[in-house]
C-alpha positions as CSV (number, residue, x, y, z in Angstrom):
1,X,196.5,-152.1,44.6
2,X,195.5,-154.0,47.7
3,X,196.8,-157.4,48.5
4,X,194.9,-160.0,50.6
5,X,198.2,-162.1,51.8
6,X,201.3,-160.0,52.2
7,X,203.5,-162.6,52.7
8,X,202.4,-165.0,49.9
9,X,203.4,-161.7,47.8
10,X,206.6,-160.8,49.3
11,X,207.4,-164.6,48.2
12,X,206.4,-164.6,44.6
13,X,207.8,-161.2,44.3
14,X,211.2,-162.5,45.9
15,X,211.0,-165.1,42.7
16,X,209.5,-164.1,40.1
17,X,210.4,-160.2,40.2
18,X,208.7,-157.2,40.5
19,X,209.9,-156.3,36.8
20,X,208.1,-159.7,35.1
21,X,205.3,-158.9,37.6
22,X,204.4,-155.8,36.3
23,X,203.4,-156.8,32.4
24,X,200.4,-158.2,34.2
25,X,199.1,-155.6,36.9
26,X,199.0,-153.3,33.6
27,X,195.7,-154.0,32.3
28,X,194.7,-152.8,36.2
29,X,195.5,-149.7,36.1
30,X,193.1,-146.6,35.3
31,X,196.1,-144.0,34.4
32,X,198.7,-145.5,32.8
33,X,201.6,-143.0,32.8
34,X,200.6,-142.3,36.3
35,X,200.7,-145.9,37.6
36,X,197.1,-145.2,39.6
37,X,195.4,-148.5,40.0
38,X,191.7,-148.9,39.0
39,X,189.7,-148.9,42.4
40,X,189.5,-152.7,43.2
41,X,192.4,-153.9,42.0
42,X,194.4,-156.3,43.8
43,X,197.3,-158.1,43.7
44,X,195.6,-161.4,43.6
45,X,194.3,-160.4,40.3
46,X,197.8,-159.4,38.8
47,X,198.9,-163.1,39.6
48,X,195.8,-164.6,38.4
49,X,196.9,-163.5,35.2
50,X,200.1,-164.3,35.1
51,X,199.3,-167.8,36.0
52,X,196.8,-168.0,33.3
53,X,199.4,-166.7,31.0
54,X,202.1,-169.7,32.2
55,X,199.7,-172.6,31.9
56,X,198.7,-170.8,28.2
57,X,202.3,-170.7,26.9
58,X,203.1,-174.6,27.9
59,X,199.7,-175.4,26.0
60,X,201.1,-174.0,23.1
61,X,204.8,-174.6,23.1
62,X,203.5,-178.6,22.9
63,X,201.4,-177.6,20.0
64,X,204.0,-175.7,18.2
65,X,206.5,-178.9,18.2
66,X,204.2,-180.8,16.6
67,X,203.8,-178.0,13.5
68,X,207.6,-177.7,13.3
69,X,208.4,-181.5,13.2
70,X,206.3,-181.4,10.1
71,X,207.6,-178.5,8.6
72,X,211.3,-180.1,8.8
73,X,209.7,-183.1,7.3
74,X,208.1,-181.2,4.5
75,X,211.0,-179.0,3.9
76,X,213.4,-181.9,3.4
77,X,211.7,-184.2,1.6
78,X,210.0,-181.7,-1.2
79,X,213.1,-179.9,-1.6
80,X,215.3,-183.2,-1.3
81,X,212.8,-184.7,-4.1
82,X,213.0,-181.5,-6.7
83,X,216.5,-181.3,-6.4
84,X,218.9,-183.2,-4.5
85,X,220.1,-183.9,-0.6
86,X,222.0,-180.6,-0.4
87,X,219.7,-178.6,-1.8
88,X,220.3,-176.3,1.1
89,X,223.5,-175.3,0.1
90,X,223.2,-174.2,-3.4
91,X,222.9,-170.8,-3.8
92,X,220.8,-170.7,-7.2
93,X,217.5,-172.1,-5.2
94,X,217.7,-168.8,-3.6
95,X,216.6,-164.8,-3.9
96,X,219.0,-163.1,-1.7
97,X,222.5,-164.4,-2.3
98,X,224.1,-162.7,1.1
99,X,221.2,-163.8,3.3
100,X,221.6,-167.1,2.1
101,X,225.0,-167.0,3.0
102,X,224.2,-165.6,6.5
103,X,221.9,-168.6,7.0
104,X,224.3,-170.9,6.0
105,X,227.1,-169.7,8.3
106,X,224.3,-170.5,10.7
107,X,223.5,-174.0,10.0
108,X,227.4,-174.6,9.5
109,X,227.8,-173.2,13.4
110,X,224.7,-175.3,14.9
111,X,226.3,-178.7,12.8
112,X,229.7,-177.7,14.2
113,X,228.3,-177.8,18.1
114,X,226.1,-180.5,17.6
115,X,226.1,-183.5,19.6
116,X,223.5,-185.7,18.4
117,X,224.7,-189.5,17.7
118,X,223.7,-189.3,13.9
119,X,225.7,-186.2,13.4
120,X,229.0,-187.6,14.9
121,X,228.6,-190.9,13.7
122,X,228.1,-188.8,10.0
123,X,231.5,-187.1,10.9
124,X,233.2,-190.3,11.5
125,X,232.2,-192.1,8.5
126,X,231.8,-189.2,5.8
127,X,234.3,-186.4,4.7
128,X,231.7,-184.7,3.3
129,X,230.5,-180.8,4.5
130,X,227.0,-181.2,5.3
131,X,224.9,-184.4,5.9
132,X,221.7,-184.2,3.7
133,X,219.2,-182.0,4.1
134,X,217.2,-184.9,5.7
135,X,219.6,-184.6,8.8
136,X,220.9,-181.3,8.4
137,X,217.7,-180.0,8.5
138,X,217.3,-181.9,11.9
139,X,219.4,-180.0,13.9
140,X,218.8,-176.4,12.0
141,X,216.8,-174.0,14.0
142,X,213.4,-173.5,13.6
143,X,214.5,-169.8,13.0
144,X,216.8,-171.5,10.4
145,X,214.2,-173.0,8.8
146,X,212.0,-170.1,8.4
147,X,214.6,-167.8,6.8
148,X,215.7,-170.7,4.7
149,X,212.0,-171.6,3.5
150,X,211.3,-167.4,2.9
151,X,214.7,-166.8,0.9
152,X,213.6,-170.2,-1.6
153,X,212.8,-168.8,-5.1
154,X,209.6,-168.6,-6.2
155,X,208.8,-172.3,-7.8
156,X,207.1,-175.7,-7.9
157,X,208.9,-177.2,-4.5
158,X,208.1,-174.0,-2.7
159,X,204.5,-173.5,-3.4
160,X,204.4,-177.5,-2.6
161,X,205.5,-177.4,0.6
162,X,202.8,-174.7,1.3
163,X,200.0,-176.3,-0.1
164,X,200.9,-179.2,2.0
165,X,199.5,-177.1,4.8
166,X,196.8,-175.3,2.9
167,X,198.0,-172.3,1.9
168,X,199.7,-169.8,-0.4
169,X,203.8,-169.3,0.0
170,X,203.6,-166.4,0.4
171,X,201.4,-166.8,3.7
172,X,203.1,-170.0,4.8
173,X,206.4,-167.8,4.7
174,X,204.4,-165.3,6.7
175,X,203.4,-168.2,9.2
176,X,206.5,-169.5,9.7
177,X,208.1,-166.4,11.0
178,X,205.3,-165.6,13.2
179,X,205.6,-168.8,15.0
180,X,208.9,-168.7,15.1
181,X,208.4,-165.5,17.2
182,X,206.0,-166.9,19.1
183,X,208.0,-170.0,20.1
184,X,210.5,-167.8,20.9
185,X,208.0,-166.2,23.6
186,X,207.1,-169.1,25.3
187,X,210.6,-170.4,25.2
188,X,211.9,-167.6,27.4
189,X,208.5,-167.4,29.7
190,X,208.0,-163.8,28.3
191,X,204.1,-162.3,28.7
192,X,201.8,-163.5,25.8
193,X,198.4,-163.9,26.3
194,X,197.6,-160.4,25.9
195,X,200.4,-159.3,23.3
196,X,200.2,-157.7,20.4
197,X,202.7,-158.8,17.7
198,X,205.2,-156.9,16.3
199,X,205.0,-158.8,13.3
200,X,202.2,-159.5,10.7
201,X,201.2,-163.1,9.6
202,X,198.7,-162.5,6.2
203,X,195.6,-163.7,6.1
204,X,195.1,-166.5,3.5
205,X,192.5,-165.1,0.7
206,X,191.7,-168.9,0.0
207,X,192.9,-171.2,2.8
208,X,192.1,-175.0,0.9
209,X,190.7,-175.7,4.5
210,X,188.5,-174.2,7.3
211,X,189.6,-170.7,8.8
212,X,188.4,-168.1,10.3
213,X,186.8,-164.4,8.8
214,X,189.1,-161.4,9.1
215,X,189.2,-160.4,12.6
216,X,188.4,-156.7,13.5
217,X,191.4,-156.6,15.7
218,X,193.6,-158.1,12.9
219,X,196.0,-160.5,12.3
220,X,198.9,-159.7,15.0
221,X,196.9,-160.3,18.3
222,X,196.4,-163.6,20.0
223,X,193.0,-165.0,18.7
224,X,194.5,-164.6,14.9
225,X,197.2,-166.8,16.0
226,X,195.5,-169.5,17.7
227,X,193.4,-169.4,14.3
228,X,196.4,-169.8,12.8
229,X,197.8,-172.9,15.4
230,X,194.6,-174.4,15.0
231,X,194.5,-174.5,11.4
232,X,197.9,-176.3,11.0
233,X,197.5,-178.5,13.6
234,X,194.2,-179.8,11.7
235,X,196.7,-180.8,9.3
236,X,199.6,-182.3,10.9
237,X,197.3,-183.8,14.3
238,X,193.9,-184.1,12.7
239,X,193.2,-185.8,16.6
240,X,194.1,-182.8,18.5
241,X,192.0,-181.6,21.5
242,X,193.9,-178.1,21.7
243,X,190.5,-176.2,21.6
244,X,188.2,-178.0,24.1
245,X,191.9,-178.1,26.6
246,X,192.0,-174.1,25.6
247,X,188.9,-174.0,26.3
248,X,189.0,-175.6,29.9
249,X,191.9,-173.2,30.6
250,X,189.5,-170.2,29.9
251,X,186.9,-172.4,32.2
252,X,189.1,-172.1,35.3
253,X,190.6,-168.3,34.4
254,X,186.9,-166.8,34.7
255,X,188.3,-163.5,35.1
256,X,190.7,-163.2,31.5
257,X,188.8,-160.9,29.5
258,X,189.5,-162.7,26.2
259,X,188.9,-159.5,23.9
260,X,192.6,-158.5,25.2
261,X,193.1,-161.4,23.5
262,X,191.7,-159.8,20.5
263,X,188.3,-162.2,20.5
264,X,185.4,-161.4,18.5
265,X,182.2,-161.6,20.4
266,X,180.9,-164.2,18.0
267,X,184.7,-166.5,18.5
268,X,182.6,-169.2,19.4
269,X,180.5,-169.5,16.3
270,X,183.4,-170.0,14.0
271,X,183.4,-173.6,12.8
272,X,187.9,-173.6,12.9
273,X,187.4,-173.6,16.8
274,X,184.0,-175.8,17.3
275,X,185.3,-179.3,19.7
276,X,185.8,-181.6,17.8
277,X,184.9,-184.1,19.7
């Protein structure tokens, strides 16, 4: 690997670290267990992608707020509606009685540290536990909320909060915990772009709105979850501009070769990621 400014790379190196470095000089190199570079290869390139890969995951972590503020929303008010404000803590709404409990040691330690005015201004006026779900489910973790929404029993509320989005439970739950994970990548600034997932979103058999066909690649490499970003957002921000501002990141990162991605050759044609306007 040659570099074309020495000290401009002793300087990110000093910074960012070899280590973090290194995810994205690996698509350079010809033998990977050898560490030989393809001829060509430079430095430059390595950072290139890495950049790419920063201004990719802040496009999306602003994306991915917007799909969990609604999800809270949903989750509270369905669940509120069918049974009551503490829904969450009644153990007969769920399927696994000890993960339930797990979760609920969870949401009993993130009230407990809490510092948000409603919460304390709740302790000082009510002896009760919880708050109701409306609140509690405020300052639960996304994470929380995923395990909570995948434990729910089979039923009306939880096949309504789905379809809210478009989709089965089953997927929805399947959803959730991907983006979960992926939130959790971009929250810690770890390599995405070209990842492939350790877990498996399913693919919706009859999405109620415009997807995308099966990919070859599947459904646990990048393209599948854009789909998937997309999709909600068309829900929950039908005014979003995250393809064509996707699409302009592509537009100034000439050099990303977006089957890594997992791409089709024909992404373009798929009417989920025409601009919209």
């Amino acid at each position: 690997m040659t570099f074309t400014d020495e000290t401009k790379a002793f300087h990110l190196l000093q910074n960012i670290s070899y280590y973090r470095l290194s995810g994205y000089w690996y698509p350079l190199l010809a033998d990977k267990q050898l560490h030989i570079f393809k001829p060509g290869s430079t430095f430059e390139a390595a950072y290139s992608m890495y950049k790419f890969d920063c201004e990719f995951r802040q496009l999306l972590i602003v994306e991915l707020e917007k799909i969990e503020v609604a999800v809270r929303t949903q989750i509270a008010y369905i669940l509120s509606s069918q049974y009551h404000a503490h829904w969450f803590e009644d153990s007969s709404l769920f399927s696994n009685p000890v993960r339930h409990a797990k979760v609920l040691a969870k949401i009993d330690e993130e009230y407990s540290r809490s510092d948000e005015e409603f919460i304390m201004a709740f302790k000082r006026k009510y002896s009760d536990h919880f708050p109701p779900s409306w609140m509690t489910m405020e300052i639960a973790s996304f994470g929380t909320l995923s395990i909570l929404y995948g434990n729910l029993l089979p039923g009306r509320a939880k096949r309504a909060i789905a379809a809210y989005f478009g989709l089965a439970d089953t997927v929805f739950a399947s959803w959730l915990h991907c983006i979960v994970y992926i939130r959790n990548i971009c929250a810690h600034h770890s390599r995405l772009w070209n990842k492939s997932l350790s877990i498996r979103p399913l693919m919706p058999r009859s999405p109620r709105n415009t997807f995308i066909a099966l990919p070859a690649s599947g459904t646990q490499q990048t393209y599948f979850i854009l789909s998937m970003i997309i999709y909600l957002l068309n829900k929950v921000n039908p005014n979003h501009s995250f393809v064509s501002r996707f699409r302009e990141l592509l537009r100034r990162y000439p050099s990303i070769d977006i089957r890594a991605m997992g791409f089709p050759a024909d992404w373009i044609n798929e009417k989920l990621w025409k601009d919209r306007f």
